[in-house]
N, C-alpha and C positions, 0 to 999 in steps of 0.2 A: 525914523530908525529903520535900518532894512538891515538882515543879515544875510551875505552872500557866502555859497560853499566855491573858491574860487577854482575854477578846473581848466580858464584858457589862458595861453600864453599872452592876448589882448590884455587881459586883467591884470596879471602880473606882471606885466610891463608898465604899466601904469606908475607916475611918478611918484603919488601921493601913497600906493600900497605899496612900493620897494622901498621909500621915505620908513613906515610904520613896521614892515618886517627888520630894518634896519637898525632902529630904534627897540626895537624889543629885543633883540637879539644880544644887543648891548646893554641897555637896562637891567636884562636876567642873568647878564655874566653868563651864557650859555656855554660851557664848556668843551674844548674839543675842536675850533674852528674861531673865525673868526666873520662878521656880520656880513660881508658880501659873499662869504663860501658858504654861509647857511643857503642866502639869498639865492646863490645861482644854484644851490643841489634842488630847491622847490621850484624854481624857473624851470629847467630841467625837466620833475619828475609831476609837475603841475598836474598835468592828464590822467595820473593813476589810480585806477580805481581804489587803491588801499591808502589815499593818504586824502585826507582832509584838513584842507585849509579853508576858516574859517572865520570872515572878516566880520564884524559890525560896524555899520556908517553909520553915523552921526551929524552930517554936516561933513563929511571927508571921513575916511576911515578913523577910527578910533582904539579897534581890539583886534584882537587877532588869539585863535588858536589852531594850534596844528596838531593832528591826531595821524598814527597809522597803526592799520591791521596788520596784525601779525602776518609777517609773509614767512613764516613757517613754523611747526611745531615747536622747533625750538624756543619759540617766545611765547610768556604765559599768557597774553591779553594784550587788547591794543594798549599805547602808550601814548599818553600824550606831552611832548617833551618843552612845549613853549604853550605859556597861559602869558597874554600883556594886557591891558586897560586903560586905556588915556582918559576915556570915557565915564557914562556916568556908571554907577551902581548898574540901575535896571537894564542899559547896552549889554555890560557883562553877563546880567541873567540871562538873556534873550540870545547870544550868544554862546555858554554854556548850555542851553537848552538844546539850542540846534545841535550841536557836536553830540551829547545824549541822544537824542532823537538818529540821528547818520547813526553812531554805533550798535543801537538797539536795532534799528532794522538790516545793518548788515549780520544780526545776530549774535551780539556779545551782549553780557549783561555785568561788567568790571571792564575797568581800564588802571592803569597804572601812572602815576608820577609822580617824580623823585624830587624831594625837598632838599636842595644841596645850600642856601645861603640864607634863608627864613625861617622866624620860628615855628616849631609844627603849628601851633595853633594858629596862627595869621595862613598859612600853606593849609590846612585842612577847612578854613575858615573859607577861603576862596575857592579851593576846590567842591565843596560843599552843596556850589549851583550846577556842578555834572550829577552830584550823585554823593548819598552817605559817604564820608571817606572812613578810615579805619588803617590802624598799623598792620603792618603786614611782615615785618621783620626789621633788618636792615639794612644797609646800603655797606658795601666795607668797599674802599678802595685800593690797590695796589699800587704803589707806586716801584715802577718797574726802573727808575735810573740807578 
């Protein structure tokens, strides 16, 4: 099991971690875009200091989370907006840990993520191996058509 924070464009070109961003992007009904315009804004922004992408291999990639720091006051805490698993249980911890670990030493101690299609308890139940979760208000959408 190795967990990598992926930050070259070599790695993210890789067939089997654009296969697994792919697949999570779909899987989570990520809202907003669709699995290759996720794919290519991380291609892209792969290098920046403020965003962590964070695979667990298994025998080939398996998880993946992606986290980014606030890049400006306007935002309350890093976010972390895709958690996936193909893997086993302990991948996931070990990977949740890492991403803990990157946020606390860039100096945060909260992250935020939004439960849009799970029940909280299953969503707070996974979120769990970052860190205590807890309600924090709620989510209200607008729909603007």
């Amino acid at each position: 099991m190795v967990i990598l924070r992926v930050r070259s464009q070599s790695t993210i070109y890789q067939a089997d971690v654009r296969a697994l961003i792919l697949r999570a992007v779909e899987a989570t009904r990520y809202p907003g875009t669709i699995p290759s315009r996720f794919y290519d804004e991380l291609r892209v922004r792969i290098g920046e200091t403020g965003l962590g992408v964070f695979v667990g291999f298994d025998g080939g990639p398996r998880a993946i989370v992606v986290a980014m720091l606030p890049g400006s006051s306007l935002m309350m805490a890093p976010q972390v907006p895709l958690v996936y698993n193909e893997g086993t249980p302990s991948l996931f911890r070990a990977v949740a840990s890492r991403l803990r670990s990157w946020l606390i030493e860039s100096g945060y101690d909260r992250a935020l993520g939004i439960n849009l299609y799970r029940k909280d308890a299953l969503f707070m139940r996974g979120f769990a191996h970052f860190g205590k979760p807890s309600y924090k208000g709620s989510l209200i959408e607008f729909d603007l058509r």
